[in-house]
Legacy VTK file of the C-alpha trace (Angstrom):
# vtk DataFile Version 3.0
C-alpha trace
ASCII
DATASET POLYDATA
POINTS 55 float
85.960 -3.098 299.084
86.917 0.538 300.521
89.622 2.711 300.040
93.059 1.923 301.973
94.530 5.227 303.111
97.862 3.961 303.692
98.588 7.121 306.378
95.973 5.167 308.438
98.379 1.797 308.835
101.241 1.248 310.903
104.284 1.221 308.661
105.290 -2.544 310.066
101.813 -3.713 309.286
101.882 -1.969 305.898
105.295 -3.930 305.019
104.006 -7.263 306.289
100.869 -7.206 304.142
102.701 -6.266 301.140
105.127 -8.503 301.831
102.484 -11.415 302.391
101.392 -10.648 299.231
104.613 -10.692 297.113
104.680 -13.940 298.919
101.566 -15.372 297.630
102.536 -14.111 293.842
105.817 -15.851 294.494
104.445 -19.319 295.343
102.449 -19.405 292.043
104.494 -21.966 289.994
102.356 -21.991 286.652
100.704 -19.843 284.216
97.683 -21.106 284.912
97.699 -20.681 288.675
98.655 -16.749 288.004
95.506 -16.283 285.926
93.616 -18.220 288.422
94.615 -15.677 291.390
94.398 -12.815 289.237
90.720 -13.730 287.610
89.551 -14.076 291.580
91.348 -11.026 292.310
90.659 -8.318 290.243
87.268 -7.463 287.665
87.651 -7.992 283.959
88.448 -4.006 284.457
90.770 -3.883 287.208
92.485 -6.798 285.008
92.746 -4.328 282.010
93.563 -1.778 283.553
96.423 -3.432 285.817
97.849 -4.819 282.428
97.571 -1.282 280.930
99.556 -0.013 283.751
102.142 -2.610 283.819
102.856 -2.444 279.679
LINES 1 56
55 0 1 2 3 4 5 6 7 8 9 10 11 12 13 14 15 16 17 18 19 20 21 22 23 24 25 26 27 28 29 30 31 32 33 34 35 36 37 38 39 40 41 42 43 44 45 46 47 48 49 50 51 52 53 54
């Protein structure tokens, strides 16, 4: 996937995406459904480094 340059995005459509996806997050009721979205999100090293980032 490319590079987002957010300057390119209407604010209102920036806010609704990220907001979409704080939704999604939201809705994910167990453990196991977090790792599940996160596993078919994000590379064993955009995983690590995510965690890193959020320690």
């Amino acid at each position: 996937m490319g590079k987002v340059q957010t300057k390119n995005i209407d604010k209102n459509e920036r806010y609704k995406i990220i907001g979409d996806f704080y939704e999604i997050v939201t809705n994910l009721r167990t453990k196991n459904e977090v790792i599940g979205f996160f596993m078919g999100l994000l590379t064993p090293s955009e995983a690590l480094m995510f965690a890193r980032r959020i320690q």
